[in-house]
N, C-alpha and C positions, 0 to 999 in steps of 0.2 A: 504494500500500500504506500501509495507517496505520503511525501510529509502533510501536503494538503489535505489529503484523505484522512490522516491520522487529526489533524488537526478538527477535521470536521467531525469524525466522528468522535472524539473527545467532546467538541464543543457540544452533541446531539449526549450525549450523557450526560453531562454537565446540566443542561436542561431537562432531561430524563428524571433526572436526579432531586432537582427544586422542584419541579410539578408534580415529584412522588411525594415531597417533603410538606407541599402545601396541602396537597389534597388530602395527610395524615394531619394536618393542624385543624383540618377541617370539620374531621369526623364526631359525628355526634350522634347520637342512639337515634333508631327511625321505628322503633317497637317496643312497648312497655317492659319499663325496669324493672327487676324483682332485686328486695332488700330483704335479706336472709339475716334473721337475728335467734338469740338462742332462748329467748322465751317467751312465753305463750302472755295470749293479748293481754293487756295492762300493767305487764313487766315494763322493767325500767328500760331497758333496751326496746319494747317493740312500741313504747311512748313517745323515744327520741324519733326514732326510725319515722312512724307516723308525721311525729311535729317536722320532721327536716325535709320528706316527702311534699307538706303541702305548704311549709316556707320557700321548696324548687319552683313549685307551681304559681304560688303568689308574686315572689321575685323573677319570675319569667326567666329563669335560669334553666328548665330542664323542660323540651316544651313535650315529651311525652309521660304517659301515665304512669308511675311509681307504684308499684305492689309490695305491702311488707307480706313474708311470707314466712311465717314460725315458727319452728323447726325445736321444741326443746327436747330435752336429754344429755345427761351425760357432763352438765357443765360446761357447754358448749360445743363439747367436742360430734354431737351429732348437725348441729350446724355449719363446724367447720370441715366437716366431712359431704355437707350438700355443696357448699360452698366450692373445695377443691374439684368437684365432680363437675362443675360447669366449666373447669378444662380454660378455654381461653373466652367466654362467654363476654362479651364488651357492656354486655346490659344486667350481670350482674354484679352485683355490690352486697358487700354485709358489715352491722356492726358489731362492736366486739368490746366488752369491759376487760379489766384485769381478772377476771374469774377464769378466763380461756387462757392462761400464762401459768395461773395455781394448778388447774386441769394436769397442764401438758407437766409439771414440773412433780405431783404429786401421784399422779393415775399411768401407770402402765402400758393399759388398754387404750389410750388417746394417741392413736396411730396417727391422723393429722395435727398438725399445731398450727395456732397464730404462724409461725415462725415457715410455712409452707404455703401460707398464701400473699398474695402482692399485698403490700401496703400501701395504702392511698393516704391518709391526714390521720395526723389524732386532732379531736376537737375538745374533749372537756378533761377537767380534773374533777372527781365528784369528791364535795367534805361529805362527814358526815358528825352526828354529834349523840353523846352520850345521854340519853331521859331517862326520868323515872316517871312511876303518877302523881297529878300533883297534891296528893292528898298524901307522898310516900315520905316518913319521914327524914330524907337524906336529903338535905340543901346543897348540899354541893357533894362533888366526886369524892374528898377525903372522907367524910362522914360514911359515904356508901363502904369506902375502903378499910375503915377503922372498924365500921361493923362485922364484915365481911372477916376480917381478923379475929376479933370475938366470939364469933359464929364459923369456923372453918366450915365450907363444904353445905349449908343452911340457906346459903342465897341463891340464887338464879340468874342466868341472864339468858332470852330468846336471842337464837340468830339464825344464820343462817348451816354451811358444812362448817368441817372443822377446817379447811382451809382458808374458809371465809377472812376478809377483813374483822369482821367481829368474834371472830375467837381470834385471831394471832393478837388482836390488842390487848383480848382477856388475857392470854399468857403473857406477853409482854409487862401489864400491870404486876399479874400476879409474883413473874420471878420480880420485878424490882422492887416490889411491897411487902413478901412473904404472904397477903392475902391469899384465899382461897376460895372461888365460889364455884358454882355448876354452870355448864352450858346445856343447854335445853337448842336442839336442831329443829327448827321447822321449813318447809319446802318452798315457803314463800313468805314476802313482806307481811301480806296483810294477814295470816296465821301469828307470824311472830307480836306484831301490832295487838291482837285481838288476846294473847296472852299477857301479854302488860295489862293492857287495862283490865282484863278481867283477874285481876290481880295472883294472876299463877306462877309469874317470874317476876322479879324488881326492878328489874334495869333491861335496856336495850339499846343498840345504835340503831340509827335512823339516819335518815336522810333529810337534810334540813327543812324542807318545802311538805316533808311530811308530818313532822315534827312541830313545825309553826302552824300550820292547821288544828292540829291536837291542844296544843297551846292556845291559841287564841277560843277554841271551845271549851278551856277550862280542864282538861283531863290529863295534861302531861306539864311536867315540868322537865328544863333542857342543865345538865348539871355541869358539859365542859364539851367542847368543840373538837374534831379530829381534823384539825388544819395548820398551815405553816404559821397562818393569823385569821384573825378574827372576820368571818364574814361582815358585811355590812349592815345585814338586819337583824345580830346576832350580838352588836355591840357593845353588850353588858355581860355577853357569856365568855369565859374564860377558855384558852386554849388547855392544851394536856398538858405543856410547861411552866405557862402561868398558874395553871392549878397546882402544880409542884408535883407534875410528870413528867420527868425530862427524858421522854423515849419518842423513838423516831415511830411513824407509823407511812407507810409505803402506800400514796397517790391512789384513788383507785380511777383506773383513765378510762375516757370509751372513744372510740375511732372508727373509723371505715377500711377494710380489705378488699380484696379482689380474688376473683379466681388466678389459680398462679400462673398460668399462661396468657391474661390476659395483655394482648398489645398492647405498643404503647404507646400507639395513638389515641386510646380511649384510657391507660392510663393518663396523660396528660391531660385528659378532656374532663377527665371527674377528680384531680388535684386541683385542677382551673375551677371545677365547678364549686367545690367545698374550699379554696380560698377568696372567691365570692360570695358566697353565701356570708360567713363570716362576716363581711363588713355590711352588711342589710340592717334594715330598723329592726325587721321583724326577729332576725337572728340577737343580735342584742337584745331586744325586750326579753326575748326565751331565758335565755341566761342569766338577767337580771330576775325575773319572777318566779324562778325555780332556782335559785340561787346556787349554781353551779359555777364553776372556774372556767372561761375560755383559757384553753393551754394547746393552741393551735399550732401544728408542724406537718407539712410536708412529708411526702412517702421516707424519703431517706431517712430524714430525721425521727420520725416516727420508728419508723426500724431502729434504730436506734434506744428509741427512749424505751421501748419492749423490752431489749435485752438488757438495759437498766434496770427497769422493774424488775425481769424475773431474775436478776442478779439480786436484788435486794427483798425481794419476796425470798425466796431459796435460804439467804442467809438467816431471816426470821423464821422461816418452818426450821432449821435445823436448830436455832436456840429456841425454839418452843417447843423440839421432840416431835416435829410433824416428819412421817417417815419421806422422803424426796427418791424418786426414783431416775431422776436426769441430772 
């Protein structure tokens, strides 16, 4: 081929190559999305998934129909195994708490992990904070703890497994107090909830927006906060260190995956689309009125901050005697 030739057909790839480039900047779903979360309707995962679905639609970010589709078992790990099966799917998406990190880092049997599917954004930091009822005579956390001392093995607290956020902080109190009290497991929020008030266990974590509810009806009081600092409608409740607990307690985040094959053209299309979202009215009011932490990052970083967590998750099951199989 002459130099001309060579020249030309260089330049005819060269343009091959930008027109492949644009036309992949382009791509955007043309068939409804399905949003794979790991529990069943009115969980906290298929809540966001819901509100983020129809803040796309509002904010004219995603112009076809979003389906969440519920998938529990397992601790996520029967979701993160629908999830991997849609192979390179562009129109599917799933979100994901810290509870899919404990799974993969505690259960054997969780043959998929976070860690196997594309990462797209983390979006929140969820607090949480420590109630009792308010009729319960413990004003604050110490009181609960100095009881709890008194009474080894006598108190209660609802939560969730034993990997849960709300037992590792039980252990963690317990070794740095000597306190002792019982964990009572139930399978959902509003089980654990309905044990507090009906006075079967003493204490429980919560979620702040579920816990200001109860509050303001009179039936709970809030006795110290699981956060770095103090929420802002929270501004009288003391954190775990200001209370005079100075132990770390491990983020619990929630985010969006991908199937692991998915391109990445449509990866780039739903980082775009979730670091849009983010700056909306409607995305902020969410935030602010369920009092949750924007801690927004990008796929990379997101991968990232996962093997953060479950580096520091791991460290805490193993000072709390939680058996870690990875």
């Amino acid at each position: 081929m002459s130099r001309l030739g060579k020249s030309c057909a260089a330049a005819w790839a060269l343009a091959a190559t930008l027109a492949a480039g644009a036309a992949l900047a382009d791509w955007k779903p043309t068939k409804p999305v399905d949003i794979i979360v790991h529990t069943g309707p009115g969980g906290g995962s298929d809540l966001l998934a819901r509100a983020v679905a129809t803040m796309m639609a509002q904010e004219k970010l995603v112009a076809v129909r979003m389906n969440v589709l519920n998938k529990p078992g397992g601790n996520g790990a029967v979701a993160a195994a629908a999830i991997y099966e849609r192979k390179d799917d562009p129109s599917t998406i799933g979100f994901i708490t810290s509870v899919w990190l404990a799974n993969a880092l505690t259960t054997q049997e969780a043959r998929i992990t976070v860690f196997d599917l594309k990462p797209i954004a983390q979006l929140l930091l969820e607090p949480a904070v420590f109630a009792v009822r308010a009729d319960s005579p413990y004003r604050t956390l110490k009181d609960f703890i100095d009881a709890a001392k008194a009474h080894p093995g006598q108190l209660k607290q609802s939560g969730g497994s034993i990997t849960s956020r709300d037992n590792i902080v039980r252990e963690q109190l317990q070794h740095a107090t000597g306190a002792k009290w019982a964990f009572v497991s139930f399978p959902g929020g509003g089980a654990r909830l309905a044990a507090l008030l009906g006075g079967h266990v003493d204490i429980m974590v919560i979620e702040p927006q579920e816990a200001g509810e109860q509050v303001r009806a009179g039936k709970l009081r809030v006795l110290a906060q699981l956060s770095e600092k103090r929420l802002p409608k929270w501004a009288d409740v003391p954190t775990l260190k200001e209370a005079g607990f100075d132990i770390h307690t491990t983020p619990q985040i929630r985010g969006v995956v991908a199937p692991p094959q998915m391109p990445s053209d449509a990866v780039a299309y739903w980082e775009g689309r979730f670091a849009a979202l983010i700056k909306t009215p409607s995305w902020k009011k969410y935030v602010e009125e369920n009092e949750l932490e924007q801690s927004y990052l990008p796929g990379a970083q997101f991968h990232q901050s996962m093997e953060d967590t479950s580096k520091e998750l791991r460290e805490e099951y193993v000072k709390a005697g939680v058996k870690v199989v990875r």
